[in-house]
N, C-alpha and C positions, 0 to 999 in steps of 0.2 A: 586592679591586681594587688595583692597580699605581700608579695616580692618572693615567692615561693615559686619557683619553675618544678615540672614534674615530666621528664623523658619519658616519652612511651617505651615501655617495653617492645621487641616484636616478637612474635609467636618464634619457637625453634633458637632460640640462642640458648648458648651453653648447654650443659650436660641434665639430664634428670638425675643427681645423685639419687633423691630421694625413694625414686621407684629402683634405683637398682641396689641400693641398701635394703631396700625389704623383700625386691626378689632376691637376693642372700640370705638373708635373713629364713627367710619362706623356703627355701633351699635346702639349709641347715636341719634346720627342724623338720624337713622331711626325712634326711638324712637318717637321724635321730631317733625317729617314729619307726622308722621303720625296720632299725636297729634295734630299737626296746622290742619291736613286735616279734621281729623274727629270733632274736638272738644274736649272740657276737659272732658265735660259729656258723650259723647260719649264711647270717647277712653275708662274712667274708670268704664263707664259701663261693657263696652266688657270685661274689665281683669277682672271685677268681675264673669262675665260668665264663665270665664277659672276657675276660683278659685273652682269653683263647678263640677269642672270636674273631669277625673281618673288623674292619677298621674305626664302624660308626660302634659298634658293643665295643671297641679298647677304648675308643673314646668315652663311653659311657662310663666302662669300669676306673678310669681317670677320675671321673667326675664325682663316682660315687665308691673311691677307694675312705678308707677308714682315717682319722684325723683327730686332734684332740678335742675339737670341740663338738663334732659330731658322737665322739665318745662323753661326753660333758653332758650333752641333750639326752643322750640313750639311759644315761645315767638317772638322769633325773625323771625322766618318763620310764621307768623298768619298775616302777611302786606300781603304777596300773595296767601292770600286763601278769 
């Protein structure tokens, strides 16, 4: 032996930061995209449409209300629309 001990990991401990910083990530910039595509007025139309729905659409218009950095991404993807 080396004097190096090495613990196994076990499968499932701790958190997956990394897949849920890129499902954010991936979130955002859908967010984003699909702000550039439609437009500002558009887009915050439609979520206001949600807003008056049952309860899984208020939750969506929640999810996909407008924000600074989703206006950051819209911003920067609005050159190719």
């Amino acid at each position: 032996m080396n004097g190096i001990a090495q613990i196994p990991r076990l499968p499932g401990q701790g958190l997956p930061v990394r897949g849920i910083v890129l499902a954010l990530l991936a979130f955002l910039g859908f967010k984003g995209f699909l702000m550039a595509h439609l437009g500002a007025i558009t887009y915050v139309d439609r979520v206001a449409k949600l807003e008056g729905g049952n309860i899984v659409e208020q939750m969506g218009a929640w999810a996909m209300r407008t924000d600074p950095i989703t206006l950051f991404i819209a911003d920067q993807l609005s050159i190719f629309f």
